[in-house]
C-alpha positions as CSV (number, residue, x, y, z in Angstrom):
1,X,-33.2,206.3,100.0
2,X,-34.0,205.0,96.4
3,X,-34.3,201.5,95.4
4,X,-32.3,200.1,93.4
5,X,-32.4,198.0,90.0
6,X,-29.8,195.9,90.4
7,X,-29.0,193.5,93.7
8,X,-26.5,191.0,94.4
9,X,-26.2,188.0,92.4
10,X,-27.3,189.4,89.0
11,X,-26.2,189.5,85.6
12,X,-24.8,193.1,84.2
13,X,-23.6,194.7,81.5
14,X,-21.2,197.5,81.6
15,X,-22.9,200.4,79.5
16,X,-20.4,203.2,80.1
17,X,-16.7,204.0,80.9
18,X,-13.5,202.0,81.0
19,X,-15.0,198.7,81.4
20,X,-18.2,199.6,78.6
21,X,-19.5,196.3,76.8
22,X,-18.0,193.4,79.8
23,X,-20.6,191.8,81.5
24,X,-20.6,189.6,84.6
25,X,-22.2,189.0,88.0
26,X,-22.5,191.6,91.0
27,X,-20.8,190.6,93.9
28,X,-21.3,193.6,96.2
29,X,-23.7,196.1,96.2
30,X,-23.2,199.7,98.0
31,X,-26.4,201.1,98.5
32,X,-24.9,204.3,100.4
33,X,-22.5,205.6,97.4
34,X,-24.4,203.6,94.6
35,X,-21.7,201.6,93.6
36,X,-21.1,197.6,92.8
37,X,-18.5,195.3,92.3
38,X,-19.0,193.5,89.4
39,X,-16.9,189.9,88.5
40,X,-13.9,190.8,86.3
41,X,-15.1,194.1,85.5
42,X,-12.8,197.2,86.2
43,X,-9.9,195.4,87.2
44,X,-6.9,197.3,88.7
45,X,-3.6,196.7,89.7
46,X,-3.1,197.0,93.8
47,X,0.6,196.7,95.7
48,X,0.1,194.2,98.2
49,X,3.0,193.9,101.6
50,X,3.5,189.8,101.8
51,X,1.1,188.1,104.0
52,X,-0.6,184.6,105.4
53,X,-2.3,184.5,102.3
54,X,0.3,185.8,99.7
55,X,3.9,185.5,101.1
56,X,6.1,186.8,98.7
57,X,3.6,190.1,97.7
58,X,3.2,191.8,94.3
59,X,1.0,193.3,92.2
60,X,-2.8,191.7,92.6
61,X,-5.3,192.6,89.9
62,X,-8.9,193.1,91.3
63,X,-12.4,194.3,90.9
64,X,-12.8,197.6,91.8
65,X,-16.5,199.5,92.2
66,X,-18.0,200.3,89.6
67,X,-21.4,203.2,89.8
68,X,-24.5,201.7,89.3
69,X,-25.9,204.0,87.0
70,X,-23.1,202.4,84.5
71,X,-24.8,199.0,84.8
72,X,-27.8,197.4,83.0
73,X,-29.1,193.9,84.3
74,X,-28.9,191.1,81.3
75,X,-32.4,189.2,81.6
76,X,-32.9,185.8,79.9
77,X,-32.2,186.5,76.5
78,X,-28.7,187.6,77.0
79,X,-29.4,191.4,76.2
80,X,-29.1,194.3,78.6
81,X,-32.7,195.9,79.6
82,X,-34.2,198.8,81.5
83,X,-36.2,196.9,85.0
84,X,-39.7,197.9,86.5
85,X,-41.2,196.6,89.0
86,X,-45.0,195.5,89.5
87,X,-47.6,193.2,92.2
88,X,-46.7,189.2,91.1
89,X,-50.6,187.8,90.6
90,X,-49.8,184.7,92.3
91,X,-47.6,185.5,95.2
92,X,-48.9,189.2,95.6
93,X,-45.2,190.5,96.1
94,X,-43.4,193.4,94.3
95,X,-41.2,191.7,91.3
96,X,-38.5,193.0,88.8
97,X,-39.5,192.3,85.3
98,X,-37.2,193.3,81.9
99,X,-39.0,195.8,80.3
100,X,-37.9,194.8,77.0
101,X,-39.4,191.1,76.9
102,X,-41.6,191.2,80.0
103,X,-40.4,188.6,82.0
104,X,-39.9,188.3,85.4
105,X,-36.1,189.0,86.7
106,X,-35.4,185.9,89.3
């Protein structure tokens, strides 16, 4: 199995599909089908029976997965960037750094 760029807790932009152009952070990453859930991105509209935690039911809008070939991580300028990854000289472990400004991804 591949690595992959993007891990939970990061900062993505949408780059194709329904969604292209939102950005927000991952909440759940699916390494098996390569998809994410990204914060208010790709909402839809799901029928829900009433419940404990919504009595009367209804219509609940919600994330839904989005595939992570559609998503670019945001480094710390605020634009979307390609990732590589390379030894960190102090630490000695393998980082993610934004190819566009060099940084390290944290």
């Amino acid at each position: 199995m591949t690595k992959l760029n993007i891990k939970k807790g990061d900062n993505v932009m949408v780059i194709a599909g329904n969604s292209k152009g939102q950005s927000g952070r991952v909440l759940v990453v699916n390494k098996e089908k390569g998809r994410a859930i990204v914060e208010g991105v790709n909402l839809i509209s799901k029928h829900t029976k009433p419940n404990a935690d919504n009595p009367k039911g209804g219509i609940v809008k919600q994330e839904a997965a989005v595939n992570i070939s559609n998503l670019m991580i945001i480094d710390n300028t605020g634009k979307p960037t390609r990732t590589g990854r390379r030894k960190d000289e102090k630490s000695g472990k393998t980082v993610r750094f934004s190819k566009k400004s060099g940084e390290v991804i944290k």
